[in-house]
C-alpha positions as CSV (number, residue, x, y, z in Angstrom):
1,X,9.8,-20.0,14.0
2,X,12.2,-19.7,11.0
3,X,12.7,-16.7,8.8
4,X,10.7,-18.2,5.8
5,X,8.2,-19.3,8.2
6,X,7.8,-15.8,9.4
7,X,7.8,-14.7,5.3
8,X,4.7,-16.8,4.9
9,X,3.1,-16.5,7.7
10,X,3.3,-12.6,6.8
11,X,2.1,-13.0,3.7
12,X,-1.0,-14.8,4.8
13,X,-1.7,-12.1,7.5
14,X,-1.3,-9.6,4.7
15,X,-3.3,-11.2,1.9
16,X,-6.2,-12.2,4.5
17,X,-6.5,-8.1,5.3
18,X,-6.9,-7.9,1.8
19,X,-9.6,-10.1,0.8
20,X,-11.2,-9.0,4.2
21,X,-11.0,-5.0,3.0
22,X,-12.1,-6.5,-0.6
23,X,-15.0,-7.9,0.9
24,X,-16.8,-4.9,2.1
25,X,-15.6,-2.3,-0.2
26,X,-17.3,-1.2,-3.1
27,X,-15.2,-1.9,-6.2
28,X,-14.7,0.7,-8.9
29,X,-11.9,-0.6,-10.9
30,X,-9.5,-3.7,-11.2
31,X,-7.1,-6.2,-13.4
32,X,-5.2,-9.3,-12.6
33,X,-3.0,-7.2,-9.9
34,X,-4.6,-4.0,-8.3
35,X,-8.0,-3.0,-7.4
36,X,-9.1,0.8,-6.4
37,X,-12.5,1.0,-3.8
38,X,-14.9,3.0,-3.0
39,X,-14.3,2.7,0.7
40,X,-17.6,3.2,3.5
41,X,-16.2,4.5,7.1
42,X,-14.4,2.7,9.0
43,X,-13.6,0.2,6.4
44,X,-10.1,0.6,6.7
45,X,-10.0,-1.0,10.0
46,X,-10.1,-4.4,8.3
47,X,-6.3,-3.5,7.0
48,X,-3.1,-2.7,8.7
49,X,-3.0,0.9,7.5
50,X,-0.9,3.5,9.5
51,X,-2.0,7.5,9.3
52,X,-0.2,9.0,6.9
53,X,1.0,12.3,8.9
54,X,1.7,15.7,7.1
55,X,4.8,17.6,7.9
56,X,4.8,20.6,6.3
57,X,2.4,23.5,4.0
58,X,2.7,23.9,1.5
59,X,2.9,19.8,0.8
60,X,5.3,18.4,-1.1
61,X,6.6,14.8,0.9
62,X,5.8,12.8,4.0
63,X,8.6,10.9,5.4
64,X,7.7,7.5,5.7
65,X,9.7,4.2,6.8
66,X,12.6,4.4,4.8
67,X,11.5,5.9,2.2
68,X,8.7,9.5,1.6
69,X,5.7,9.4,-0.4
70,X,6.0,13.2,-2.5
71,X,3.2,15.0,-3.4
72,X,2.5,17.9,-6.9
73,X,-0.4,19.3,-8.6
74,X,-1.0,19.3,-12.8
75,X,2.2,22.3,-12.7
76,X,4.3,20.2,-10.5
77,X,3.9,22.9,-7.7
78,X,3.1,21.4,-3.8
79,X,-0.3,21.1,-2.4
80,X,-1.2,24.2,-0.4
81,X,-2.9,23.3,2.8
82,X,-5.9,25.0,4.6
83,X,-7.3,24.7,8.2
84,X,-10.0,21.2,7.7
85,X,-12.7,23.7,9.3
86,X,-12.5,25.9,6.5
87,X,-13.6,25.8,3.6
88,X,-16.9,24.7,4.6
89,X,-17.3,21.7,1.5
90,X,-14.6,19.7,3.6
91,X,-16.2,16.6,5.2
92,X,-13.0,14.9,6.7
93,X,-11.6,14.4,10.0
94,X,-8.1,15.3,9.3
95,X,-6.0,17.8,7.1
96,X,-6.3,18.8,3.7
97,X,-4.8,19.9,0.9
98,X,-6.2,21.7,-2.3
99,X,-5.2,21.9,-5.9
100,X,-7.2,23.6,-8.9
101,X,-4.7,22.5,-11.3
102,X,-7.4,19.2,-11.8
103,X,-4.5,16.8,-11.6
104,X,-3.1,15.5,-7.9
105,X,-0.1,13.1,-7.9
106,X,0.9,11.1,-5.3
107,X,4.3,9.6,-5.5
108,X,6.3,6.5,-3.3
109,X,9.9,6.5,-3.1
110,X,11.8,4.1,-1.9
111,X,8.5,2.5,-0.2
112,X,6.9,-1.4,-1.4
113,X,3.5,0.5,-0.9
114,X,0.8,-2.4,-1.5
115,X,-2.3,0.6,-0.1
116,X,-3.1,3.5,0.1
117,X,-6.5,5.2,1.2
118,X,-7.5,8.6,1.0
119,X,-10.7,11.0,1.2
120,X,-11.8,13.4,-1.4
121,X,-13.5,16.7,-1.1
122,X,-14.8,19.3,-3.9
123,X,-16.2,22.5,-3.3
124,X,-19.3,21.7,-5.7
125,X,-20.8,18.3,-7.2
126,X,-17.9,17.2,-9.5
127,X,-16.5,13.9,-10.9
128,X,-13.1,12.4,-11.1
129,X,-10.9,9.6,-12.2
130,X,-8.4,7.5,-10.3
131,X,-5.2,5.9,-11.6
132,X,-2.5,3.5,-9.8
133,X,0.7,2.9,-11.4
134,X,2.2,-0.5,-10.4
135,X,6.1,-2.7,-10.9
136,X,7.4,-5.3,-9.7
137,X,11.0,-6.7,-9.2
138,X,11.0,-8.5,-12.5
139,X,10.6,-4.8,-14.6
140,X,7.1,-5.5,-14.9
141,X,5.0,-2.6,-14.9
142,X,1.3,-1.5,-15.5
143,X,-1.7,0.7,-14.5
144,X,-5.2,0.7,-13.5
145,X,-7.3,3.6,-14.6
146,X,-11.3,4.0,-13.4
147,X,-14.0,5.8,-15.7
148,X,-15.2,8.6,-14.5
149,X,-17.2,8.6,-11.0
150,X,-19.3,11.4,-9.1
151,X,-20.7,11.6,-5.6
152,X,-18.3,14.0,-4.4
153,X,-19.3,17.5,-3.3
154,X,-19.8,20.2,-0.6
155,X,-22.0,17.8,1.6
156,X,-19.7,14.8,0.9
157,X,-15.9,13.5,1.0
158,X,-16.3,9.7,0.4
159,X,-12.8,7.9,1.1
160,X,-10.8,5.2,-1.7
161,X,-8.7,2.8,-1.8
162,X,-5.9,1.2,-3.7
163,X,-4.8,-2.2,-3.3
164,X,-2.5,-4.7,-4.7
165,X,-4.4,-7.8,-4.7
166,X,-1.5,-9.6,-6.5
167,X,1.3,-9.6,-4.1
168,X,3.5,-11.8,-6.4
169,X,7.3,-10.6,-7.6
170,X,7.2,-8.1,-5.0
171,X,4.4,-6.3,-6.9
172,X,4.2,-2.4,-5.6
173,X,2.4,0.8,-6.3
174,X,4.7,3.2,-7.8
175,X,2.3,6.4,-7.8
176,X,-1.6,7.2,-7.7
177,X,-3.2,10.1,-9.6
178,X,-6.0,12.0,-9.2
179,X,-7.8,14.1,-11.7
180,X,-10.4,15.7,-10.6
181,X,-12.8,19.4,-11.5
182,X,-13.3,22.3,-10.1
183,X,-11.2,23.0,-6.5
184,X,-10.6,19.9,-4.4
185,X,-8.8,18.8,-1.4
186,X,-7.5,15.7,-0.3
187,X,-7.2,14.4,3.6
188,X,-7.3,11.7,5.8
189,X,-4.9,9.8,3.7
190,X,-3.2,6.1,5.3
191,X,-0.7,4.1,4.1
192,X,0.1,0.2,4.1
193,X,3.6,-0.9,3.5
194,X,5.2,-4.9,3.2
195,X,8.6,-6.3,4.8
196,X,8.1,-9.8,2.6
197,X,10.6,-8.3,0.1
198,X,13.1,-5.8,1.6
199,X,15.3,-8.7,2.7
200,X,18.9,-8.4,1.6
201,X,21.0,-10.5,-0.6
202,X,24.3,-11.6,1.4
203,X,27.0,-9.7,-0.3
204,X,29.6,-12.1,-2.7
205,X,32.1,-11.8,0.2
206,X,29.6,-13.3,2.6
207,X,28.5,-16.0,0.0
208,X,32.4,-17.1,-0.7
209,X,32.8,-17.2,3.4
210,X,29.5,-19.3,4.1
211,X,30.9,-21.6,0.8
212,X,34.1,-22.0,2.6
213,X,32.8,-23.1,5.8
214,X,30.4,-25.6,4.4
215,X,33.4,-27.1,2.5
216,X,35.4,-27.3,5.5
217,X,32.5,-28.7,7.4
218,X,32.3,-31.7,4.9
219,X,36.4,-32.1,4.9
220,X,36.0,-32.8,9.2
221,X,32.8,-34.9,8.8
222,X,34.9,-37.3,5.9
223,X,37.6,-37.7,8.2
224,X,36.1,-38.7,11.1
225,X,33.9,-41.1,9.3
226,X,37.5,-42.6,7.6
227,X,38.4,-42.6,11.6
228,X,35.6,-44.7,12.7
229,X,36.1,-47.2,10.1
230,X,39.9,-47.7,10.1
């Protein structure tokens, strides 16, 4: 199989987990490019999401890949983390981390993030928005923003999703935020990254060398053609 074989045929894989995810999900927000879910259990199998592992406490970046995914509150401070069997209001499986600043932002560096899922937790019935901020390789650049939503509390942590749906121009999310009430965690967070666009450019040298050997490659095949017929 050749390499833009392989590009495709990633591609596919990748936009098929999509539409599969997009098919049981509950959809909260979208535009032409990105989508954010409300996502039932186990949903996430449908997609090639990896655990996103924390590494430290307070939380401030996750190494990832090649690149980290950083992490801040409404003052810019990290997420302090607490033991997921206390408090009490915390329904996930996994880790979390608190903020009562009512702003969370989660940031990608150096990471062609195309999801990211998560699970929410409040220590009383509260609401919250969600917003994804998007570019692609052309400079374009754009956001997706949800109203206001509830069903979060001390007897629930529902999990969501952001997707790009548009994979076009190496379209990527750039950061999520989360602006939620009263004192809430987040946990159980998974990430889903694409190779279709981290290929490298051969270097000028390398193009002038491959241009050169093509050239000579003509030069041989002209003479021995001029042999033949003399």
């Amino acid at each position: 199989m050749n390499f833009n074989a392989t590009i495709i045929r990633t591609a596919v894989l990748l936009t098929a987990g999509l539409f599969g995810l997009s098919a049981h999900a509950d959809l909260i927000k979208s535009d032409d490019n990105v989508t954010i879910n409300s996502l039932p259990d186990g949903i996430t199998d449908d997609f090639q999401l990896e655990d996103l592992v924390p590494t430290e406490n307070p939380l401030s970046s996750i190494s990832y890949g090649s690149g980290s995914v950083e992490f801040e509150d409404g003052n810019g401070e990290p997420l302090p983390g607490e033991d997921p069997a206390d408090p009490d209001w915390w329904q996930g499986t996994g880790l979390i981390y608190t903020t009562s600043t009512d702003t969370m932002i989660v940031d990608f560096t150096d990471l062609n993030v195309i999801g990211f899922t998560f699970r929410l937790g409040a220590n009383m019935n509260a609401r919250a928005w969600i917003r994804a901020h998007y570019s692609d390789d052309t400079g374009d650049s754009g956001s997706v923003m949800t109203d206001w939503f509830g069903g979060i509390g001390p007897n629930s942590s529902p999990a969501y999703g952001v997707f790009v749906t548009d994979q076009s121009a190496c379209r990527k999310l750039d950061s999520v935020v989360i602006d939620p009430h009263f004192t809430w965690g987040l946990g159980d967070m998974q990430i889903a990254t694409s190779d279709a666009c981290s290929t490298q450019v051969p270097e000028p040298g390398s193009l002038g060398l491959l241009g050169a050997g093509l050239l000579a490659m003509g030069f041989v095949w002209r003479t021995r053609r001029r042999a033949v017929q003399l």
